[in-house]
PDB file of N, CA, C and O in Angstrom:
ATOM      1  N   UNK A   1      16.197 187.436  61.951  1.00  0.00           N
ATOM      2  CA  UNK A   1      14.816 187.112  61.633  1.00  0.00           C
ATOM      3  C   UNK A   1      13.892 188.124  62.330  1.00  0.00           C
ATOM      4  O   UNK A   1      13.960 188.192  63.557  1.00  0.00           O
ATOM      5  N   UNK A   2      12.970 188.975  61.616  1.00  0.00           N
ATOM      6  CA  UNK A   2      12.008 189.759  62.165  1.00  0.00           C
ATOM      7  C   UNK A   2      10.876 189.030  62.736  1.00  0.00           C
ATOM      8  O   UNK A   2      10.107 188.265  62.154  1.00  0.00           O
ATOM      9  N   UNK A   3      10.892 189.392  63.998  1.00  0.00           N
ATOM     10  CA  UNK A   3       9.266 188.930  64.728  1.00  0.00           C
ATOM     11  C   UNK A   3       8.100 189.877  63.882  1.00  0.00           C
ATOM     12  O   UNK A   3       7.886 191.053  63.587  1.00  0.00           O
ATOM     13  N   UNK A   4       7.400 188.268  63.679  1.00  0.00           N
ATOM     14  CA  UNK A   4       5.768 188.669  62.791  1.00  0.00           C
ATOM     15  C   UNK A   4       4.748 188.618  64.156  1.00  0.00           C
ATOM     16  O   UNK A   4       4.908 187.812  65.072  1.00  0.00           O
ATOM     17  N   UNK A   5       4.013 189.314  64.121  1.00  0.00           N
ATOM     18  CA  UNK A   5       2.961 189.897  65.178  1.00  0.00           C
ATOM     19  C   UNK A   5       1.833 188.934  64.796  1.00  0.00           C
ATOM     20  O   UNK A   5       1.371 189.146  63.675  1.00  0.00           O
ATOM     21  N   UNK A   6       1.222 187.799  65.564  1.00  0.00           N
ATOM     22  CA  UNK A   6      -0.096 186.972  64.923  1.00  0.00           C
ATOM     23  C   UNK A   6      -1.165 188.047  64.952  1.00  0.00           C
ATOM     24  O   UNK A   6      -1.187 189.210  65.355  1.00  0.00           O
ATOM     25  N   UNK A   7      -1.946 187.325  64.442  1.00  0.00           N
ATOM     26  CA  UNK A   7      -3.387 188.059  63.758  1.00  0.00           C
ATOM     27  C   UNK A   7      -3.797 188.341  65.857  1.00  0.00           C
ATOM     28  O   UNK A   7      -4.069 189.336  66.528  1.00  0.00           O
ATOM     29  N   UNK A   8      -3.657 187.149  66.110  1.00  0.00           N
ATOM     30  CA  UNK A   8      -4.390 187.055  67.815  1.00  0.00           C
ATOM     31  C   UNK A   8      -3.728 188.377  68.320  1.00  0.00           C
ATOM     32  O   UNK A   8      -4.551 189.217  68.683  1.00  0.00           O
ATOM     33  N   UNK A   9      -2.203 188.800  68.437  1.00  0.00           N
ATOM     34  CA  UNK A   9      -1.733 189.590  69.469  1.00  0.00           C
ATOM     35  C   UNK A   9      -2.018 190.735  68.841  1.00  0.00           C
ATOM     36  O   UNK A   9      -1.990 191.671  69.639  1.00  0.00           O
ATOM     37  N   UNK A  10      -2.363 191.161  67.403  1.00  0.00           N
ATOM     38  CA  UNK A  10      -2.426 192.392  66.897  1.00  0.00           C
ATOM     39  C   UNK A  10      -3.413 192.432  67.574  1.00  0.00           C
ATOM     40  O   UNK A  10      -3.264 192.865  68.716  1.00  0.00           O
ATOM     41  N   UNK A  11      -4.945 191.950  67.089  1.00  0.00           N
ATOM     42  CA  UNK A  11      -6.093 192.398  67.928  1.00  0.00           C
ATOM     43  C   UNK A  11      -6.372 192.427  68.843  1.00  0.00           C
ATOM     44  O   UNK A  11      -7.254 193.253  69.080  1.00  0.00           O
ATOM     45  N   UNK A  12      -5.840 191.548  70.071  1.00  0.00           N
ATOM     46  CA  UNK A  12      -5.647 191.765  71.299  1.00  0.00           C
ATOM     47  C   UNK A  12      -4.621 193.397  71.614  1.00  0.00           C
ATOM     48  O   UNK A  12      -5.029 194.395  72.209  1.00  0.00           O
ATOM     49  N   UNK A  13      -3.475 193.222  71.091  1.00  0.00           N
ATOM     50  CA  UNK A  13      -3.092 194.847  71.070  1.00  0.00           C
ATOM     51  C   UNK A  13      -3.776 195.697  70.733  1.00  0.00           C
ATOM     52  O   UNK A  13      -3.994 196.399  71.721  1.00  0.00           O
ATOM     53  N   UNK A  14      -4.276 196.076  69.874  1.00  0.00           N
ATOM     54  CA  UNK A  14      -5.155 197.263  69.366  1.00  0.00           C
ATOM     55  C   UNK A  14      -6.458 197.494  70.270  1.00  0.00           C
ATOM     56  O   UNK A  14      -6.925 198.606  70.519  1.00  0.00           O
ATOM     57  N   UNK A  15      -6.954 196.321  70.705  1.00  0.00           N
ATOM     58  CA  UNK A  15      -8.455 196.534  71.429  1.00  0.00           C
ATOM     59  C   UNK A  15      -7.719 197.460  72.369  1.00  0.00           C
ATOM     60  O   UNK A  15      -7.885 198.679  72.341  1.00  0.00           O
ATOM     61  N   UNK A  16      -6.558 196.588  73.552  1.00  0.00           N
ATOM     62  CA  UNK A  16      -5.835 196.381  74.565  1.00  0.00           C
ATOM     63  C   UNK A  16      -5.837 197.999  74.915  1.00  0.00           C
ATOM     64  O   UNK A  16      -6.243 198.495  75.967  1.00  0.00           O
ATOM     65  N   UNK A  17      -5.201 198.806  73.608  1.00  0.00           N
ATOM     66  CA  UNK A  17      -4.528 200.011  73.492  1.00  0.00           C
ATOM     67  C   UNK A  17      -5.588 201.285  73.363  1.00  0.00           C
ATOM     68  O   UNK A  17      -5.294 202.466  73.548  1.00  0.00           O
ATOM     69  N   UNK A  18      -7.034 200.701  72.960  1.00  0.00           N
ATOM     70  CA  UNK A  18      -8.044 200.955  72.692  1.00  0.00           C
ATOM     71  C   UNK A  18      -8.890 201.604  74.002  1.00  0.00           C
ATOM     72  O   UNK A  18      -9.580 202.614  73.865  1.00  0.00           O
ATOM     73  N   UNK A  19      -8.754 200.918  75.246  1.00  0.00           N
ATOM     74  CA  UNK A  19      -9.012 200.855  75.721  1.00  0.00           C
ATOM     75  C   UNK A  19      -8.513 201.681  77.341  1.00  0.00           C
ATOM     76  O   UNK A  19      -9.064 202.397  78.176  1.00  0.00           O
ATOM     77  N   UNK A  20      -7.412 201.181  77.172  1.00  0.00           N
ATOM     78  CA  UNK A  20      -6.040 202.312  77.874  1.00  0.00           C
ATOM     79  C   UNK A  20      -5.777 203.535  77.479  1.00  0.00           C
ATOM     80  O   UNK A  20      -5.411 204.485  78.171  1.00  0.00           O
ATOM     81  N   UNK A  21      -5.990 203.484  76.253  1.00  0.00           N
ATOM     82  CA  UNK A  21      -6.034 204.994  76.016  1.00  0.00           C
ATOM     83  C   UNK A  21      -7.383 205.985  76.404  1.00  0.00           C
ATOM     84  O   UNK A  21      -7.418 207.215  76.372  1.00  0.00           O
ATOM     85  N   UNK A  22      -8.359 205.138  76.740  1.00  0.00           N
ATOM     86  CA  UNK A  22      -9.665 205.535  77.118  1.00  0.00           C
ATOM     87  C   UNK A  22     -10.554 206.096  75.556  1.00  0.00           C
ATOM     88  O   UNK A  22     -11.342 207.031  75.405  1.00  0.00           O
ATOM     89  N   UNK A  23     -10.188 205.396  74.875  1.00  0.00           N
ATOM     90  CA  UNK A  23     -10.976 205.579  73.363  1.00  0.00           C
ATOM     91  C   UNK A  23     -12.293 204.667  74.043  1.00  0.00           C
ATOM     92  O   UNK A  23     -13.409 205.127  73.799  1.00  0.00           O
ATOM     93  N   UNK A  24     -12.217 203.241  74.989  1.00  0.00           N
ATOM     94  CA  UNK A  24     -13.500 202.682  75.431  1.00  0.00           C
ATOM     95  C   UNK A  24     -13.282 203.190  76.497  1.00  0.00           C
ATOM     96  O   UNK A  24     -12.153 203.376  76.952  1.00  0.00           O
ATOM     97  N   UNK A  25     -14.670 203.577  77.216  1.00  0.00           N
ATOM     98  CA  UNK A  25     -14.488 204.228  78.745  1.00  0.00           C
ATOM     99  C   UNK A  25     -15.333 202.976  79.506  1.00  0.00           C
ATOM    100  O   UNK A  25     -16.197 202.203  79.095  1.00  0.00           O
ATOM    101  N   UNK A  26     -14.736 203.132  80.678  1.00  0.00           N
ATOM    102  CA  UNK A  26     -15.419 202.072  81.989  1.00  0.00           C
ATOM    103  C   UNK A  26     -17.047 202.337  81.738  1.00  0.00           C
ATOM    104  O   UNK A  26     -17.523 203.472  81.704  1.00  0.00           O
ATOM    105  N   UNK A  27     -17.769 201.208  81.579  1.00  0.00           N
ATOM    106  CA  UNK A  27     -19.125 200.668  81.581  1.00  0.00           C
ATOM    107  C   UNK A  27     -19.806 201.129  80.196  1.00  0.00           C
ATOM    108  O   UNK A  27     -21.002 201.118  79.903  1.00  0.00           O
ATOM    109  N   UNK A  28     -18.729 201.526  79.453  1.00  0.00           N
ATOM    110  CA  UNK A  28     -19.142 201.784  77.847  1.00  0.00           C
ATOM    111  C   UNK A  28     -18.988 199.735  77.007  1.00  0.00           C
ATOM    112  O   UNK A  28     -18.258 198.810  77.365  1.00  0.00           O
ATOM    113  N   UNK A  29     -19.777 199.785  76.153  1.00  0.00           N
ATOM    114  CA  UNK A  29     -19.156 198.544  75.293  1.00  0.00           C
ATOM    115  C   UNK A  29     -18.521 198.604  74.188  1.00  0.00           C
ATOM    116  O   UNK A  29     -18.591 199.456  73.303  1.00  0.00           O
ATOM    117  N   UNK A  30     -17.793 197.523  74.270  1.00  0.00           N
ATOM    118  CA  UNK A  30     -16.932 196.893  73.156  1.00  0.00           C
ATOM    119  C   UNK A  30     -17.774 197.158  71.923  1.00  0.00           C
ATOM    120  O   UNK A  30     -18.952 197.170  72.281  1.00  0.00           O
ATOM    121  N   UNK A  31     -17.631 197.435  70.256  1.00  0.00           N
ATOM    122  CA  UNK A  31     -18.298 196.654  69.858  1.00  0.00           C
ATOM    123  C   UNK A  31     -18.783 195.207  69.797  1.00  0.00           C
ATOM    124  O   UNK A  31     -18.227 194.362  70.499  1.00  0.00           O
ATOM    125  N   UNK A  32     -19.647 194.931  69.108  1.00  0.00           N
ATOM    126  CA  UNK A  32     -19.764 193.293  68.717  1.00  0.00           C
ATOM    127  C   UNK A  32     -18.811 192.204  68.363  1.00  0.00           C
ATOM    128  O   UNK A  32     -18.045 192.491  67.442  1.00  0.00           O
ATOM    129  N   UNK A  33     -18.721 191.347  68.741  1.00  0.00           N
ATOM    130  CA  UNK A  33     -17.679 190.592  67.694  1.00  0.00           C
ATOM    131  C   UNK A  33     -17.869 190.279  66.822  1.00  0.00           C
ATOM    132  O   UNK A  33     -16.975 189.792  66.130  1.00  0.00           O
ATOM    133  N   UNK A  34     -19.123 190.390  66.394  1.00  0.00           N
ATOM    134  CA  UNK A  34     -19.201 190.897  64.324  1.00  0.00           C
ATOM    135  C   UNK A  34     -18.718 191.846  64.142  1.00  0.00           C
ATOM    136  O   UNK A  34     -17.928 191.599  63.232  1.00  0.00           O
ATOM    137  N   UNK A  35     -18.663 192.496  64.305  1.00  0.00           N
ATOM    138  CA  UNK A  35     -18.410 193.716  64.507  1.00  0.00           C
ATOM    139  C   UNK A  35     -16.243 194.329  64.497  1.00  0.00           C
ATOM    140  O   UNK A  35     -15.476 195.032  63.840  1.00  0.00           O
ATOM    141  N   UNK A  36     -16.246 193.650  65.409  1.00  0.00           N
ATOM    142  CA  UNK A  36     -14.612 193.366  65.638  1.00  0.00           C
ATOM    143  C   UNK A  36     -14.005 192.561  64.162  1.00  0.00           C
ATOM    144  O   UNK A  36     -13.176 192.875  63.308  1.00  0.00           O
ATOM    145  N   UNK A  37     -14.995 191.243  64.412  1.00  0.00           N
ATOM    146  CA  UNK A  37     -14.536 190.325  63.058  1.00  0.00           C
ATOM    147  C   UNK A  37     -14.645 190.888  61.540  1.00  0.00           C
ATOM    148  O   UNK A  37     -14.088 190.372  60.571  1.00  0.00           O
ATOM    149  N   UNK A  38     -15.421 191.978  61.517  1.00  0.00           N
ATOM    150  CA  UNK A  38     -15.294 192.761  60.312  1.00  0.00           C
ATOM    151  C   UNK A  38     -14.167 193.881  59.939  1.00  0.00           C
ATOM    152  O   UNK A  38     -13.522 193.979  58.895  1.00  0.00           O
ATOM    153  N   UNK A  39     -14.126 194.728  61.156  1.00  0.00           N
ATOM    154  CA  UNK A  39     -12.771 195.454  61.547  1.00  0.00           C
ATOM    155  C   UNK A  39     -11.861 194.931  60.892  1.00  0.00           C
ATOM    156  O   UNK A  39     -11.489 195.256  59.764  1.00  0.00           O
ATOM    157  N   UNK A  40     -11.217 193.604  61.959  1.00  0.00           N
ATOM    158  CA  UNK A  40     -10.026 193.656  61.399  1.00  0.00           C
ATOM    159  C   UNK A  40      -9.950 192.218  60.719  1.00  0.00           C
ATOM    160  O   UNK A  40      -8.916 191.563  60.848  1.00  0.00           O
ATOM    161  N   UNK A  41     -10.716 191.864  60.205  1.00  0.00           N
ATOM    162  CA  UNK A  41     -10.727 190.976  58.306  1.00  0.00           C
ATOM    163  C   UNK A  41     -10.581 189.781  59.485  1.00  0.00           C
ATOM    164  O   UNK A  41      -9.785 189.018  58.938  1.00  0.00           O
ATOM    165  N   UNK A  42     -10.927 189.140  60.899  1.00  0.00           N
ATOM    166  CA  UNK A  42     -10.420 187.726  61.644  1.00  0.00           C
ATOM    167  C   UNK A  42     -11.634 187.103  61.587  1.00  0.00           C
ATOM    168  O   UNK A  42     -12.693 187.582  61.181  1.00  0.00           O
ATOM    169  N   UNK A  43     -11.349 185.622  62.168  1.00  0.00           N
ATOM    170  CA  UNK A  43     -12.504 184.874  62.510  1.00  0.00           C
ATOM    171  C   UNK A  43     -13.222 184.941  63.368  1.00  0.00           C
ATOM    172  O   UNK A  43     -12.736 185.563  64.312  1.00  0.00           O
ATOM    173  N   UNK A  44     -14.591 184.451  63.591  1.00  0.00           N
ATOM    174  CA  UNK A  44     -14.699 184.801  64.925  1.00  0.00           C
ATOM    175  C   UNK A  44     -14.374 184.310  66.261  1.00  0.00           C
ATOM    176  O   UNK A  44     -14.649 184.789  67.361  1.00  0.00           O
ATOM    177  N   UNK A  45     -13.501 182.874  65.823  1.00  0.00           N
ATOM    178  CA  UNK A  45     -12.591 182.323  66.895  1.00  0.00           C
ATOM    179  C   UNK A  45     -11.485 183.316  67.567  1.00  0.00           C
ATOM    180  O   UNK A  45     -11.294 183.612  68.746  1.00  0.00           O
ATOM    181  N   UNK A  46     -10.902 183.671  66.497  1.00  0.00           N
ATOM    182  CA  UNK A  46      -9.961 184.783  67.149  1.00  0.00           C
ATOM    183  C   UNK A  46     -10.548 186.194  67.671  1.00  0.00           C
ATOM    184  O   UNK A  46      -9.817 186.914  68.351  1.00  0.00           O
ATOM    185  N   UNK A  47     -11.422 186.457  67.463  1.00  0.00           N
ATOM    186  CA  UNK A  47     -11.966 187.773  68.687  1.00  0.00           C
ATOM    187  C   UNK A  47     -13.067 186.926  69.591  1.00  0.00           C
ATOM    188  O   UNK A  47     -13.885 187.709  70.074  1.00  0.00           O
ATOM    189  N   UNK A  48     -13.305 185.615  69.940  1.00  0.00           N
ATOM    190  CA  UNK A  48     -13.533 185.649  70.904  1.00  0.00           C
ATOM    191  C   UNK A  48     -12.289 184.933  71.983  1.00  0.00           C
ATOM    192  O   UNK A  48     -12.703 184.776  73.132  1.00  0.00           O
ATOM    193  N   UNK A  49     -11.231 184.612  71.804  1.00  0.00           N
ATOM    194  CA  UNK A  49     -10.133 184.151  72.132  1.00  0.00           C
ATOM    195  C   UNK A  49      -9.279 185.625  72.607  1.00  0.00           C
ATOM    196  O   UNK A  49      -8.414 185.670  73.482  1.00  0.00           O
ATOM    197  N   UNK A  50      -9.750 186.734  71.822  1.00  0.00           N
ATOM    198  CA  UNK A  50      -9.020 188.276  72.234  1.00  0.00           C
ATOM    199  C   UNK A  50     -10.094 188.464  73.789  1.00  0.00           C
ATOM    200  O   UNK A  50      -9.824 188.604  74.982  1.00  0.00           O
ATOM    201  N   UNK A  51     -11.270 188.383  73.066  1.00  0.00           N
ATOM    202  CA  UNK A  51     -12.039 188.782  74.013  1.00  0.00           C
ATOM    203  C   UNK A  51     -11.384 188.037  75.711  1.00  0.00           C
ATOM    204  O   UNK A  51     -10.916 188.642  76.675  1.00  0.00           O
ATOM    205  N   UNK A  52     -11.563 186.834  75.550  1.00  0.00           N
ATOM    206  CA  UNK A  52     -11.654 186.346  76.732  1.00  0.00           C
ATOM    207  C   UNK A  52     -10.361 186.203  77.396  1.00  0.00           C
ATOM    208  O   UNK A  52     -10.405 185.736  78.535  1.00  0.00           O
ATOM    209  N   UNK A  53      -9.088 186.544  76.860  1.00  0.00           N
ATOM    210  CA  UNK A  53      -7.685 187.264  77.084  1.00  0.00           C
ATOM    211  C   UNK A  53      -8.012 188.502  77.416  1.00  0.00           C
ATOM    212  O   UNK A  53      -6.985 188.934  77.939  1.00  0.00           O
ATOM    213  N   UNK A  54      -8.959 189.496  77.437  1.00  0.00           N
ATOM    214  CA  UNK A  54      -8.786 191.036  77.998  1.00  0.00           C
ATOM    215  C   UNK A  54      -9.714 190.676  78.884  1.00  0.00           C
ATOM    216  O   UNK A  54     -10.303 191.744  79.052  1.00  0.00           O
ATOM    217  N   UNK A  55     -10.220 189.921  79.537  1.00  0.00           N
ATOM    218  CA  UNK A  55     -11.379 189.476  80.442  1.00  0.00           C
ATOM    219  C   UNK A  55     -10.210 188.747  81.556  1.00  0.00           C
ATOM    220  O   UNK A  55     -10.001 189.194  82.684  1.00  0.00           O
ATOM    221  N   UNK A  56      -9.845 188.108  81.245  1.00  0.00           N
ATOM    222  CA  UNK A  56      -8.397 187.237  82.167  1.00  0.00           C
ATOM    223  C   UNK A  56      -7.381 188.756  82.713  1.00  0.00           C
ATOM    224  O   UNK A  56      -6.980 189.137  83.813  1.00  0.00           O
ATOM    225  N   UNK A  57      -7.280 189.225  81.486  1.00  0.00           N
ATOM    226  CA  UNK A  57      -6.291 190.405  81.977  1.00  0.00           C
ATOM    227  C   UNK A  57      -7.255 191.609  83.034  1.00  0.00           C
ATOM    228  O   UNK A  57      -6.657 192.523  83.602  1.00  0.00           O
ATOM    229  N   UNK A  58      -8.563 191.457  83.153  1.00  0.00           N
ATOM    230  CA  UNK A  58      -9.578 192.875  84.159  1.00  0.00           C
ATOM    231  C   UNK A  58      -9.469 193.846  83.210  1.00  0.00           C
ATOM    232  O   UNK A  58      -9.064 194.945  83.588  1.00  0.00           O
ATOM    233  N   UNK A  59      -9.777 193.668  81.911  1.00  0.00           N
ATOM    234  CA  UNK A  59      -9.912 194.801  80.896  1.00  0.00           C
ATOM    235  C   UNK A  59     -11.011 194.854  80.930  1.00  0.00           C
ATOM    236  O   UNK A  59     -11.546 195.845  81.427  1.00  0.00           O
ATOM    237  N   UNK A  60     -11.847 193.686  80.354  1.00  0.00           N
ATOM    238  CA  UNK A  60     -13.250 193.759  79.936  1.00  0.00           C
ATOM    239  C   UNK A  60     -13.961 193.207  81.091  1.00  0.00           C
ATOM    240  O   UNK A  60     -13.281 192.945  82.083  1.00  0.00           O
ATOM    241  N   UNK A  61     -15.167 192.998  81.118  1.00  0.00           N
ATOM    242  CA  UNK A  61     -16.341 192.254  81.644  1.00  0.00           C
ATOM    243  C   UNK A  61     -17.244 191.703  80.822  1.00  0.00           C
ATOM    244  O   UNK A  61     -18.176 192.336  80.326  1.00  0.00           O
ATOM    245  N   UNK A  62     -17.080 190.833  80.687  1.00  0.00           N
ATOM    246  CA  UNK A  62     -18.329 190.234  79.181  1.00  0.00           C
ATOM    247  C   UNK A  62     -19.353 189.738  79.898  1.00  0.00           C
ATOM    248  O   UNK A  62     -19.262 189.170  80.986  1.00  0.00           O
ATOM    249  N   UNK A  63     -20.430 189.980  79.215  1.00  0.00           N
ATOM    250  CA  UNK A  63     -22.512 189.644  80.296  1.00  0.00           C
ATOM    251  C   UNK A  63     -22.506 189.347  78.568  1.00  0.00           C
ATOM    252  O   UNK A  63     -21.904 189.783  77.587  1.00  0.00           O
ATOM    253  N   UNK A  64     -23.849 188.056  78.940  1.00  0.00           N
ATOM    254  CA  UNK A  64     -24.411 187.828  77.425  1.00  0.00           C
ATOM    255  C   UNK A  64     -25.457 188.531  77.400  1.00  0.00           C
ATOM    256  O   UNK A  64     -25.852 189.156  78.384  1.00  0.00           O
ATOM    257  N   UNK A  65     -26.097 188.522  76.169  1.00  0.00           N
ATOM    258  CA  UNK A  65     -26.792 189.576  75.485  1.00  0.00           C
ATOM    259  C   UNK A  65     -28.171 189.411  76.663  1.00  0.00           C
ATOM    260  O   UNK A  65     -29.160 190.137  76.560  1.00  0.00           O
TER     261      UNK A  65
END
């Protein structure tokens, strides 16, 4: 049986990888999570559920608007 990748760990991977690779640099932002949620076709439950998984992991820092 092949492991299927959820919608959650892809976008959590891709930001994840996004980020490590320094495509986002320290004190640059994320896009939006409209923004994200348009990207990659999700809800916006699931990028803010990515979001706050790369925030747990010391990836991100999220401040409200």
């Amino acid at each position: 049986m092949e492991h299927q990748e959820t919608k959650f760990s892809f976008v959590y991977n891709e930001v994840k990888q996004r980020i490590l690779n320094g495509q986002v640099l320290p004190g640059n932002s994320l896009p939006s999570s409209r923004m994200l949620c348009d990207q990659y076709h999700e809800s916006r439950y699931t990028v803010t559920r990515v979001e706050d998984s790369l925030k747990k992991a010391g990836l991100i820092a999220l401040q409200p608007r």
